[in-house]
Every structure is written in structure tokens, then in C-alpha cells.
N, C-alpha and C positions, 0 to 999 in steps of 0.2 A: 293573917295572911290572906284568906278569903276576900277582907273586903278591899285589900290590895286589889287583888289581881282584879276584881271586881270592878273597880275603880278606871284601874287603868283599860278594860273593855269598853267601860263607860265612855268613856272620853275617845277613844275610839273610832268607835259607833258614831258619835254623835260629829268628833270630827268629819268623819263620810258623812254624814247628813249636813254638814256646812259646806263644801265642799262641793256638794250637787250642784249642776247648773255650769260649773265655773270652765276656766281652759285647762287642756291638759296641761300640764307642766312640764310635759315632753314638746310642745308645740312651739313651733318657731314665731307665733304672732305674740310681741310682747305689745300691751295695749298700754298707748297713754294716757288713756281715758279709761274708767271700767264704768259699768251700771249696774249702780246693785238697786236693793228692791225701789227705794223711793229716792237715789241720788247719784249724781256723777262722781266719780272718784278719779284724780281729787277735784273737787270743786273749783280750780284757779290753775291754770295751767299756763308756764311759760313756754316759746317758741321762737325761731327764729323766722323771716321772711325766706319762702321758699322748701320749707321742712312742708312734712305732711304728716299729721297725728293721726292715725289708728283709734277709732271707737269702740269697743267690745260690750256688748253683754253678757255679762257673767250671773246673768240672774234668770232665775227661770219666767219671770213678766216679760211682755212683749214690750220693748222702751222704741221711742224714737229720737235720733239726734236732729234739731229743727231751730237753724237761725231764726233770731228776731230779725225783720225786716230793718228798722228800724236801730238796730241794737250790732250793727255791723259798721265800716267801717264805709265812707265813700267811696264807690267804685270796685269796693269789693265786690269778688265772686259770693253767690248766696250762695249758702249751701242745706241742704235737707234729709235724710236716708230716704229713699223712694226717689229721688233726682227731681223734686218738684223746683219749679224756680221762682216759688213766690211762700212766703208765711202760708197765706190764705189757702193757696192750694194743695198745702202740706196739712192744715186743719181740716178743713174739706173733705181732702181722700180720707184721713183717719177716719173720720166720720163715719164716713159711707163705709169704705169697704176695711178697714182695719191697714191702710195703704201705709205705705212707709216704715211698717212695723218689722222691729228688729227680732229673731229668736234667740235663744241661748246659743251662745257662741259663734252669732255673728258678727261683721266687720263692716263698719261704716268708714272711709277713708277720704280726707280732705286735704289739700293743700293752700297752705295761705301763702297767696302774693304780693298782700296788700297788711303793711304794718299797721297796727292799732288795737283797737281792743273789740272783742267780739262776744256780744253774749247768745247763749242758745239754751234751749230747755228741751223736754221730751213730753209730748203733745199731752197723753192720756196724763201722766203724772205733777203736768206746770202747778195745779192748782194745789200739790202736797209739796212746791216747791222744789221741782226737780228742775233745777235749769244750773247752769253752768259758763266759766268767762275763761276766754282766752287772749292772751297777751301776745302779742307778736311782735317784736323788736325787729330793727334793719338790723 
């Protein structure tokens, strides 16, 4: 019976400790996107033209959401967390001042008006493969 109850304190516990970082459950911001420690969830995200997805950090790391220049669609809107409007200058500030950095449970929001496919990564993390694609249908 001990290691019952034992058991189930464990899991618990340990559940609150996976759970750290994350959105309350009570909170009205459901995220289409999450970021956990070294990825976008989920990785491949459908859309329509004119919708606008929700970014969230649910990790206790500092992530950024950062169009490829290159890796967007023609004539699309760039987009970046920190409102840079260029890759470069979205690497750059990381650099220097930790700029465009997301905390735990904040909200990066973009709207796509331009159908096609779109990839983006998160600056500190690209190199462990943290980047991400979004599809957007008319």
C-alpha cells in the first residue's frame, strides 16, 4: 500500500515539474504553435489565407520565432518576434542584445496573406534544429 500511494505522489510531483513553464489551462490563449525546449510543436502546421496563428512559449528557454528570408513565399509579409523586417537583422539583435527573445508564456502572432509555404526557425536554437513550416492554402 505504501508504495502505492508512494507511487502515485511520485508522478505527481514530477507531473508539476513537467508542467513548469507551460500556459495555464485556465487561459483563453490556445497556441498553434508551442516551443518546447529544442522544437516547434508541431513541426508542420496547416492554415488558411488570412487566419493568424498564435506562437507560444511553453518552455522555460528564451526561443525566437524568425522567418527565413529566403524560405517565405513572394511578396509575402516577413515576419520575426522582435518586429525586425529582415533575417539579418533578427540575427544581429539576438546577438547583441538577446532582441526578439520570447519568455515563458509569451505570444508571438502573425497573419498570413500570402498562400504558399513558409519556413522559420528560432535563432539561438536553428543549429539543434529548431525551425519549423507552415502551409497556407487559399
Amino acid at each position: 500500500m505504501y508504495r502505492r500511494e508512494f507511487g502515485k505522489g511520485l508522478v505527481m510531483g514530477l507531473g508539476g515539474i513537467a508542467l513548469q513553464g507551460c500556459i495555464d489551462p485556465g487561459s483563453e490563449v490556445i497556441p498553434d504553435i508551442r516551443m518546447s525546449a529544442s522544437g516547434f510543436l508541431p513541426y508542420r502546421v496547416e492554415t488558411k489565407v488570412g487566419q493568424t496563428l498564435k506562437f507560444v512559449n511553453t518552455n522555460s528557454r528564451l526561443h525566437t520565432v524568425t522567418a527565413y528570408e529566403n524560405g517565405i513565399p513572394k511578396n509575402a509579409d516577413y515576419f520575426a518576434s522582435g518586429g525586425f523586417e529582415t533575417e539579418n537583422e533578427a540575427r544581429k539583435a539576438w546577438v547583441k542584445n538577446l532582441e526578439g527573445a520570447m519568455v515563458t508564456g509569451e505570444i508571438f502572432e502573425h497573419t498570413f496573406s500570402i498562400a504558399g509555404t513558409y519556413h522559420y526557425f528560432c535563432v539561438p536554437h536553428e543549429i539543434g534544429g529548431m525551425i519549423g513550416m507552415i502551409e497556407v492554402r487559399e
